[in-house]
N, C-alpha and C positions, 0 to 999 in steps of 0.2 A: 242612770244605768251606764255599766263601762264603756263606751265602744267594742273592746276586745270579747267582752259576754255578748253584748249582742250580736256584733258579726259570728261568734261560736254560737247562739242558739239559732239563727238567721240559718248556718251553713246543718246546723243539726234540722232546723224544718225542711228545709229543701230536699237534705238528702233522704230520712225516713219519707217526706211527703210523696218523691217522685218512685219510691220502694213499694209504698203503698198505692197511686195510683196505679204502676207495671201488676199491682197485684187484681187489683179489681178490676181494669181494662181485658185481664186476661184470659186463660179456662178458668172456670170454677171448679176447684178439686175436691172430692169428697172422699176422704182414705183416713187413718185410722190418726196417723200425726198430722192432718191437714191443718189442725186450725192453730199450728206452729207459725205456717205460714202467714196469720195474721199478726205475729209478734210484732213486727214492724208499725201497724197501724196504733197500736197500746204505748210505742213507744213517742210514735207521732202527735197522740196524743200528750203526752206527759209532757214534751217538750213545746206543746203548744199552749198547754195550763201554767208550764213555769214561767213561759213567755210572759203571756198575760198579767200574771200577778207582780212581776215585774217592771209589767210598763204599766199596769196599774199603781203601784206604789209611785215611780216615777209622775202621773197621772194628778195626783193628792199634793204634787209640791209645785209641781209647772201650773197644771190647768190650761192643760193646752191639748189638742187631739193630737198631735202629731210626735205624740209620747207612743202609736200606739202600730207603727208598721209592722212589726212581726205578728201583732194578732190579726193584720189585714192580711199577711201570706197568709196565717195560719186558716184564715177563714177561705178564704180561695180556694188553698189545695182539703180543705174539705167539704167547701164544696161540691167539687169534682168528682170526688170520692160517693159523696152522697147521693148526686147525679145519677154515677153509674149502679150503685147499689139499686135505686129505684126505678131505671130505665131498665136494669135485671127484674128485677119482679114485674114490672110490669108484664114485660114477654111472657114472665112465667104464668101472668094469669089469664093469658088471652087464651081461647078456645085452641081446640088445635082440629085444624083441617084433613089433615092424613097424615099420619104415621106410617112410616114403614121401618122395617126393621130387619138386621141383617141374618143368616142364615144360623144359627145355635151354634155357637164355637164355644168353649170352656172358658179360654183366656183372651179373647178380643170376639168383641161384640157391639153392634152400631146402632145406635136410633133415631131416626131423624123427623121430629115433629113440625110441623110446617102450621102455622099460626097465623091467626086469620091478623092481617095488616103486615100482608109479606114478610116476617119475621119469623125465622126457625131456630129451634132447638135442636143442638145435636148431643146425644148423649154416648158417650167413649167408654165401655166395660174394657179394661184394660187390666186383669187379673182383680189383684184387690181392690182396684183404684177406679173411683168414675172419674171424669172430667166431661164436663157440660159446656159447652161451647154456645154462642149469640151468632144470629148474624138476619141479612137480608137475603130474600127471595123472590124470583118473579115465575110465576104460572103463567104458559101460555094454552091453552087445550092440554094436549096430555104429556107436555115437557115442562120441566121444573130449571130455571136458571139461578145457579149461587151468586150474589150478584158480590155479598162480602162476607167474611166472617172473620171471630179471632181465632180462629182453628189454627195450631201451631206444634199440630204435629209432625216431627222430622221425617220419621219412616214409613209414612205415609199420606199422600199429599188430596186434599180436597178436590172433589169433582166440580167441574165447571159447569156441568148438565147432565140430563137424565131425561127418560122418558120411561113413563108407565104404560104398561101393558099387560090389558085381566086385573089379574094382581100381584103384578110384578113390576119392578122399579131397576130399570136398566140404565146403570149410570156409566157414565166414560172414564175409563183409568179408574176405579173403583169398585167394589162389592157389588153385585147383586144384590137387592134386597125384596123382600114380601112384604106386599100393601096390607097393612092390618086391618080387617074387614069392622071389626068390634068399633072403629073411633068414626 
């Protein structure tokens, strides 16, 4: 294989790979052209199968491993990828401890599931748009601390703590929200 192809498919992994990771580290959006937004990852793909059969063919004449660095990125940055897709579901299938939920607004709306192994779900009604957010939690009696999350949105900035009361969730620099009695 040329040099010049490789370093151009090498610079092509890198750049969809690290497109695709910013995507999967980040919210997870659910809106109508959302899954545009994985174009990147199709194409990371593709670039990562012509890699291969590349340095496969190369592979057939040398007989040598080290025909084979770009499908060693390519397998890393999907790893990563894969990582976070399954460390996502996992959250999403753990139990969820309390829920609360923010007061009925039309076009912004909050949900925050708190899941058993300190891990909460937030979920953002944002007109037509959900975005779902990951992150870590600590309970202590009847205070809730954020401890991370990838919450990243501008115009309004994540609470650092909260405390419940009855059934009410009183967070700091944030909504109010109602403990959902049903979870």
């Amino acid at each position: 294989m040329k040099r010049f192809l490789r370093i151009t498919l090498l610079i092509l992994l890198i750049f969809f790979g690290v497109i695709a990771i910013k995507i999967e580290f980040g919210p997870y959006e659910i809106a109508i052209f959302s899954g545009l937004s994985y174009f990147a990852h199709f194409l990371f793909l593709i670039v990562a199968i012509l890699s291969f059969l590349l340095e496969w063919r190369n592979y057939q004449k040398q007989k040598t491993l080290k025909e084979f660095p770009l499908t060693l990125v390519a397998i890393i940055i999907s790893s990563l990828i894969f990582f976070r897709i399954a460390q996502r579901d996992i959250i999403e299938a753990k139990p969820t401890v309390i829920k609360v939920e923010s007061l009925q607004n039309v076009f912004y709306k909050t949900t925050f599931e708190f899941k058993e192994g300190n891990d909460f779900k937030l979920l953002v009604h944002n007109g037509g748009v959900l975005d779902i957010y990951h992150g870590k939690y600590q309970k202590i009696q009847d205070t809730i601390k954020i401890k991370s999350s990838n919450y990243d949105e501008p115009e309004k900035q994540l609470p650092a703590f909260g405390v419940i009361k009855n059934d009410t969730m009183f967070w700091n620099k944030f909504d109010t929200m109602v403990v959902d009695k049903n979870k």
